[in-house]
C-alpha positions as CSV (number, residue, x, y, z in Angstrom):
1,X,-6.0,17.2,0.3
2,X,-6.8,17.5,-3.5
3,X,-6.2,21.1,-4.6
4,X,-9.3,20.4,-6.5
5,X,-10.9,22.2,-3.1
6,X,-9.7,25.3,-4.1
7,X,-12.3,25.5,-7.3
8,X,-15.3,24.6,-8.0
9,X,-15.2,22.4,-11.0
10,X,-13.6,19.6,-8.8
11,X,-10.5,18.7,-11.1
12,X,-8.5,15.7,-9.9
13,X,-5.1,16.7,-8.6
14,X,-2.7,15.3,-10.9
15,X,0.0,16.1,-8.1
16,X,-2.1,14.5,-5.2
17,X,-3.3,11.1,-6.6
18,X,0.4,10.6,-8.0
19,X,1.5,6.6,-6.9
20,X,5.4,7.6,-7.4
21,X,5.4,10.5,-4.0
22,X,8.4,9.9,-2.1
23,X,6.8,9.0,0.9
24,X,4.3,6.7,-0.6
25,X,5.7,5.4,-4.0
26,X,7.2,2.0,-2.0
27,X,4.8,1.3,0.3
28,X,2.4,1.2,-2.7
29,X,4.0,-1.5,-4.6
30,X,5.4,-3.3,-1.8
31,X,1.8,-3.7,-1.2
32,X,0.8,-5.2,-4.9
33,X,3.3,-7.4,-5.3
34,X,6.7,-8.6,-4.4
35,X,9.0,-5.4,-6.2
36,X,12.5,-6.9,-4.1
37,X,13.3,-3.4,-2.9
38,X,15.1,-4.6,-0.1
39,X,17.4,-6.5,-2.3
40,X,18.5,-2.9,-3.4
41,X,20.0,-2.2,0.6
42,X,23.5,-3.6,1.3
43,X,23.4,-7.0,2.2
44,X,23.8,-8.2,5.9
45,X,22.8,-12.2,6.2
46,X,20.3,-14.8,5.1
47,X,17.1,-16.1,6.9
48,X,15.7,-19.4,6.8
49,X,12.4,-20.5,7.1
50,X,10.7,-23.8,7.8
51,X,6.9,-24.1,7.3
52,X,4.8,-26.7,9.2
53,X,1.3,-28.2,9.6
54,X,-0.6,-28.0,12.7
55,X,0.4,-32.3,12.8
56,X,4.2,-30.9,13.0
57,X,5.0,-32.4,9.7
58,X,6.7,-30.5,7.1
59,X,4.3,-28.8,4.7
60,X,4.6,-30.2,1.1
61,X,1.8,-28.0,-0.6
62,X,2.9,-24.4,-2.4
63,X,2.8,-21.2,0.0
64,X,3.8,-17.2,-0.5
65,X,6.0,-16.3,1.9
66,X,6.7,-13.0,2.4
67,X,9.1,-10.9,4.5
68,X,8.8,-7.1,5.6
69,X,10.8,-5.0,7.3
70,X,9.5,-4.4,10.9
71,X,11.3,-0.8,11.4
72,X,8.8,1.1,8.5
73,X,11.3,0.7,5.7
74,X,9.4,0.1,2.6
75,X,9.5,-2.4,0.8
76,X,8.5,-6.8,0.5
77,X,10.9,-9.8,-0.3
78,X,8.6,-12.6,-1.3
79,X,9.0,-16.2,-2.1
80,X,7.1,-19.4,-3.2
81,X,7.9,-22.6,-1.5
82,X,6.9,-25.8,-2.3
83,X,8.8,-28.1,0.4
84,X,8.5,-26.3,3.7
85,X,11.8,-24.5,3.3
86,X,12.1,-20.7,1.8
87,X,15.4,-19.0,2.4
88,X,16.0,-15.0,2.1
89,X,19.2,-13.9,0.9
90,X,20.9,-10.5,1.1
91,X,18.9,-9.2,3.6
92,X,19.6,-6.0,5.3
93,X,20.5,-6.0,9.5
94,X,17.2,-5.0,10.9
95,X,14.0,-7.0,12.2
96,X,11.2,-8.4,10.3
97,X,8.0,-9.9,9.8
98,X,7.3,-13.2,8.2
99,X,4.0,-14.1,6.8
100,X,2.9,-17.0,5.6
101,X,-0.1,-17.9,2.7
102,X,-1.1,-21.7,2.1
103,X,-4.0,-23.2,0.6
104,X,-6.1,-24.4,2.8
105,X,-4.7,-23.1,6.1
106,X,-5.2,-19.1,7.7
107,X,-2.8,-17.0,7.4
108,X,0.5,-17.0,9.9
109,X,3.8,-15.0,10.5
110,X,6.6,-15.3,12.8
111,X,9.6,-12.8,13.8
112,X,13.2,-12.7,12.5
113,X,16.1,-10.4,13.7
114,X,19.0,-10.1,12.0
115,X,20.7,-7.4,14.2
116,X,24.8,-8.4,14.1
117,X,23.8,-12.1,12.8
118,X,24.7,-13.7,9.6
119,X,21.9,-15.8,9.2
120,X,18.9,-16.4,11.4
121,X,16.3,-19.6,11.3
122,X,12.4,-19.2,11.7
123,X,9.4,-21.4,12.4
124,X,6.2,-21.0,11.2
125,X,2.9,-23.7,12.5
126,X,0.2,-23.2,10.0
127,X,-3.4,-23.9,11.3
128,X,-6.4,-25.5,9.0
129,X,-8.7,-23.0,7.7
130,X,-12.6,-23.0,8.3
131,X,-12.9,-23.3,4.8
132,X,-9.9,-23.9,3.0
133,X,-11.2,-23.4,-0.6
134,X,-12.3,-20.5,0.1
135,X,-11.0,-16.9,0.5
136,X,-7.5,-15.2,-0.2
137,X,-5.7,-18.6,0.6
138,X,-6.7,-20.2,-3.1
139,X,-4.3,-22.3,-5.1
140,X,-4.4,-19.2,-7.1
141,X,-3.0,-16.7,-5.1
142,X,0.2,-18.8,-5.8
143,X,2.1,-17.6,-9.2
144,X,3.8,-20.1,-11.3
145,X,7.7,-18.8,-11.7
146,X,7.2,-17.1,-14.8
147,X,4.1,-15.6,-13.9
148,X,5.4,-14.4,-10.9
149,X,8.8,-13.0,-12.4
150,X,6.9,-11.1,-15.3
151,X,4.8,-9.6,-12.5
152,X,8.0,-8.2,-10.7
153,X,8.9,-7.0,-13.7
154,X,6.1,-5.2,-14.3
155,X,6.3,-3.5,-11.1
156,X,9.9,-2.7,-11.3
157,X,9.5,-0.6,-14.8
158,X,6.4,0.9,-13.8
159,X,8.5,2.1,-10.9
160,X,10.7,3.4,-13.3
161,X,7.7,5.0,-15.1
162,X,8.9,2.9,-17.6
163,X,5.0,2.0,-18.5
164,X,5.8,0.8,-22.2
165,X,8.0,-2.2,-20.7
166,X,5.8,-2.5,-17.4
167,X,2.4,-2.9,-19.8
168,X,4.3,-6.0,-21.6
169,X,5.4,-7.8,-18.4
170,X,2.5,-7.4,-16.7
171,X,0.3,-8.5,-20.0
172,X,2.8,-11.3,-20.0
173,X,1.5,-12.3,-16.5
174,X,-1.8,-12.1,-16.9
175,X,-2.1,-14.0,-20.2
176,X,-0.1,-16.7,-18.2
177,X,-2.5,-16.3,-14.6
178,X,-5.8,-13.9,-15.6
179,X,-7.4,-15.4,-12.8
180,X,-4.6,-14.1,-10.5
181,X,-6.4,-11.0,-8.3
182,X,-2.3,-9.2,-8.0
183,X,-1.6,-9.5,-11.6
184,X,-5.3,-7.8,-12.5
185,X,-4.6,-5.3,-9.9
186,X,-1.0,-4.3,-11.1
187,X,-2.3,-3.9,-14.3
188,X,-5.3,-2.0,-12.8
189,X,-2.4,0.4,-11.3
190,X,-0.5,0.8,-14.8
191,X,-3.4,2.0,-16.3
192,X,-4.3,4.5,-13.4
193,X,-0.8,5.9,-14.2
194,X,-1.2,6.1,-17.5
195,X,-5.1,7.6,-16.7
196,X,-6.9,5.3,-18.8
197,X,-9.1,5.1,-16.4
198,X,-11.7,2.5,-18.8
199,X,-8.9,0.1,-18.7
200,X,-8.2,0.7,-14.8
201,X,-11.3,0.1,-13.9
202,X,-11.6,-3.0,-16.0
203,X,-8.7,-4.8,-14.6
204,X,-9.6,-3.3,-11.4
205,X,-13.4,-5.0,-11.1
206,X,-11.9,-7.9,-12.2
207,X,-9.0,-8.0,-9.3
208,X,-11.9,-7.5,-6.6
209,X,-13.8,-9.8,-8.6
210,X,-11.3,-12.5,-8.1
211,X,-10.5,-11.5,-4.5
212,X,-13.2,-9.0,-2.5
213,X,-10.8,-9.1,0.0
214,X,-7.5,-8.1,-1.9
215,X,-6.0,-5.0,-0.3
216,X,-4.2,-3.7,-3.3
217,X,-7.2,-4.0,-6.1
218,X,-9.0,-2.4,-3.2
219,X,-6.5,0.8,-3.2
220,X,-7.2,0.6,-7.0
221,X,-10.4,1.0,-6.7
222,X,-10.7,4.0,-4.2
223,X,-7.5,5.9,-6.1
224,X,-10.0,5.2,-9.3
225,X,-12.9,6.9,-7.7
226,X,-11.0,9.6,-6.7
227,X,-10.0,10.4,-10.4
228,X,-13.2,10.0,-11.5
229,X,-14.0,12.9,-8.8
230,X,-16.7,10.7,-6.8
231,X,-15.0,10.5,-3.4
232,X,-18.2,9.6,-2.0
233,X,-17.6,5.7,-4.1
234,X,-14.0,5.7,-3.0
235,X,-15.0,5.5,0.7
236,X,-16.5,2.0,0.6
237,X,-12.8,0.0,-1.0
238,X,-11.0,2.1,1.3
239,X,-12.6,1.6,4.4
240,X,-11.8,-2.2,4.0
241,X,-8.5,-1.6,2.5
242,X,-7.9,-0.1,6.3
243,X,-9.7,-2.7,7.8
244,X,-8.2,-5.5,6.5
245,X,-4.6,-3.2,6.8
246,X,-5.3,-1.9,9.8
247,X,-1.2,-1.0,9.5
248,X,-1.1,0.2,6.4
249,X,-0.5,4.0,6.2
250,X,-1.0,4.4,2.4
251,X,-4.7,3.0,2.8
252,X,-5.0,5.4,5.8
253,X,-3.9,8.3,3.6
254,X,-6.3,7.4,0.8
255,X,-9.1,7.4,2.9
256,X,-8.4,10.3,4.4
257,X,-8.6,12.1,0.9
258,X,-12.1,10.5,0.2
259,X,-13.5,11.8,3.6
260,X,-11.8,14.9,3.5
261,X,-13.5,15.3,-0.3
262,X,-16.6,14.6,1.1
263,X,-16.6,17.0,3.5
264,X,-16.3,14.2,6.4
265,X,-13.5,16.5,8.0
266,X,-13.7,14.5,11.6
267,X,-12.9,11.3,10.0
268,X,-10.4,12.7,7.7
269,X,-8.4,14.0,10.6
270,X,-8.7,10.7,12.3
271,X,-7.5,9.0,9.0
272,X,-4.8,11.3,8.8
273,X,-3.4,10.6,12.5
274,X,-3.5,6.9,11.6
275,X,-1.7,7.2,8.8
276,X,1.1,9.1,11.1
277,X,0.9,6.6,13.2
278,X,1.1,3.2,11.3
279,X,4.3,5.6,9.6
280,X,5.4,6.1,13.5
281,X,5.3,9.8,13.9
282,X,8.2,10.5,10.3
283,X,7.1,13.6,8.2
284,X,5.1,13.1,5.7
285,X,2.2,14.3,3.2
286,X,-0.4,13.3,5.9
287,X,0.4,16.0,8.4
288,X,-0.7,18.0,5.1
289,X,-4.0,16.4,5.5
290,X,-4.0,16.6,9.0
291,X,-3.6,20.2,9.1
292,X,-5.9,20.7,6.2
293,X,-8.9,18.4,8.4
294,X,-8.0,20.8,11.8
295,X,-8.6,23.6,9.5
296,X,-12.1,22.3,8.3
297,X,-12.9,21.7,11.4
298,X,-12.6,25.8,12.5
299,X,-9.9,24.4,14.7
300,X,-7.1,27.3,13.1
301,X,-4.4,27.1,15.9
302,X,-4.1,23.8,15.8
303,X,-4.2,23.6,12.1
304,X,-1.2,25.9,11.7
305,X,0.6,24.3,14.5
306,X,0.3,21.1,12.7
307,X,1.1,23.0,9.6
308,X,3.9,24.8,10.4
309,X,5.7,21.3,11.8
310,X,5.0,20.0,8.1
311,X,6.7,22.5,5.8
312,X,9.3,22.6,8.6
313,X,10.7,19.3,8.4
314,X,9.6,19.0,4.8
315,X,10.1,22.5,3.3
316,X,10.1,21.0,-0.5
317,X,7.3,18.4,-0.9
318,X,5.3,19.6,-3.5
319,X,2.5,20.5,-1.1
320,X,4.4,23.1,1.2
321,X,3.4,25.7,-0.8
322,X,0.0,24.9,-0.3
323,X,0.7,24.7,3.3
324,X,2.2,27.7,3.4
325,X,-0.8,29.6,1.8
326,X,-3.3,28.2,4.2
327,X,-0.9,28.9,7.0
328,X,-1.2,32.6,6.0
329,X,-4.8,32.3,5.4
330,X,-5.5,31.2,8.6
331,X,-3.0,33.8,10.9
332,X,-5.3,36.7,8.5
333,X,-8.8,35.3,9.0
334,X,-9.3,32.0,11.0
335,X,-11.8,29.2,9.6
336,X,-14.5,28.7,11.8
337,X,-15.8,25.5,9.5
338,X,-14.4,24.3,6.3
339,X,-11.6,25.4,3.8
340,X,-13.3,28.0,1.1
């Protein structure tokens, strides 16, 4: 997948380990931290969600709601509620996901549909946890307001690749919540942009520090490896960024990369087809590194099959010349193991 296969000095792909694709760019940061992309589709109606203990009562304790489309839009709407109630506004027709994080209790979700409806109501029971001081569920997973709206902030001009004004929210954040895991790893993604790596991976160690089990830092940390050309490290964050996201097609795509460097081309192809799947079959950059993993694998008519499809339905992603080069490469002389 990185072009740096093409040479022998193993150059990072500037192009390739981009955050800000088309494809990608959303689910990324819908992933960090709540960026309110949805909030940017027309309106349609409100939700409403009430929160309660396994004992049926009300919970009075804080908890991060958060709601996701269900139909593989990108993007998060997320919420803190302190009295049981959180209410979505201006939310586009569609169905979703609820989750819900509270200290002390695991992790629950419910569904909400909003198809022709003004407003919907959901319920979400929340179950003790084994250990409720331990784990992703800490009181400090939950941002104080203006933590949490410096951290959108952040998110929103680095989006923008605005990094100037994203560097002084999210500094903003952390010097209000440095022991929040998302505000280390956001910064941890600002400086990957701005490929300061020393300061990525500080901010990085520190988010998986905080959190081993924090998806995003874990992303962080596999993208870092990959810049610092030693695929072989990014393997290990990534593999339980797809564990613990088993969904997540970004994580899926990564990894992919890092096998595919490694010259693991069998679980690179495998990666690749779970990242189509988790994006349900759209086009996208990972057909690029499907073909590219059928090709390593001296599997040529499958590769250019695969191929073929991918600069067909996406004849201007920045990687359809490439595909159209190995296309050509493998109709003249067909691979029978690994690209050269």
């Amino acid at each position: 997948m990185y072009r740096s296969q093409k040479s022998n000095q193993r150059k990072p792909d500037p192009v390739v380990v981009r955050i800000f694709s088309a494809f990608f760019a959303a689910t990324l940061f819908a992933l960090i931290t709540p960026t309110l992309y949805a909030q940017a589709r027309a309106s349609s109606g409100s939700i409403e969600l009430s929160i309660y203990d396994s004992g049926g009562t009300m919970l009075d304790s804080p908890a991060r709601i958060s709601l996701s489309s269900d139909d593989g839009e990108p993007g998060i709407m997320q919420t803190v509620s302190n009295d049981g109630v959180a209410w979505f506004n201006a939310v586009p027709a569609g169905s979703y996901v609820i989750t819900v994080d509270a200290p002390g209790f695991q992790e629950a979700s419910a569904e909400a549909d909003l198809a022709g409806l003004d407003h919907v109501q959901a319920t979400v029971t929340l179950q003790p946890a084994p250990e409720p001081d331990q784990g992703p569920g800490s009181l400090s997973t939950v941002l104080a307001p203006r933590a949490k709206a410096d951290l959108d902030a952040g998110i929103a001009a680095m989006s923008a690749n605005k990094f100037d004004d994203a560097q002084e929210h999210l500094q903003a954040a952390y010097n209000l919540a440095p022991g929040d895991a998302d505000v280390n790893a956001a910064l941890g993604l600002l400086f990957l942009q701005e490929r300061d790596l020393s300061q990525a991976q500080e901010y990085t160690e520190r988010a998986t520090s905080l959190n081993p089990d924090n998806v995003n830092a874990l992303l962080d940390s596999g993208q870092l490896h990959l810049l610092q050309n030693n695929s072989n490290a990014a393997v290990p964050p990534l593999q339980k960024a797809t564990a613990l996201a088993p969904h997540d097609k970004f994580a899926h795509w990564l990894l992919g990369i890092a096998y595919m460097e490694s010259g693991v081309f069998e679980k690179a192809r495998q990666e690749a087809l779970e990242a189509i799947k988790a994006d349900k079959g759209r086009p996208s950059e990972a057909q690029y590194l499907l073909g590219q993993a059928e090709a390593s694998l001296g599997r040529s008519a499958d590769a250019i099959k695969t191929l073929q499809k991918f600069v067909r339905q996406l004849p201007n992603d920045s990687y359809a010349p490439d595909a159209r080069n190995l296309i050509a490469k493998l109709q003249t002389s067909p691979l029978t193991r690994g690209l050269r």
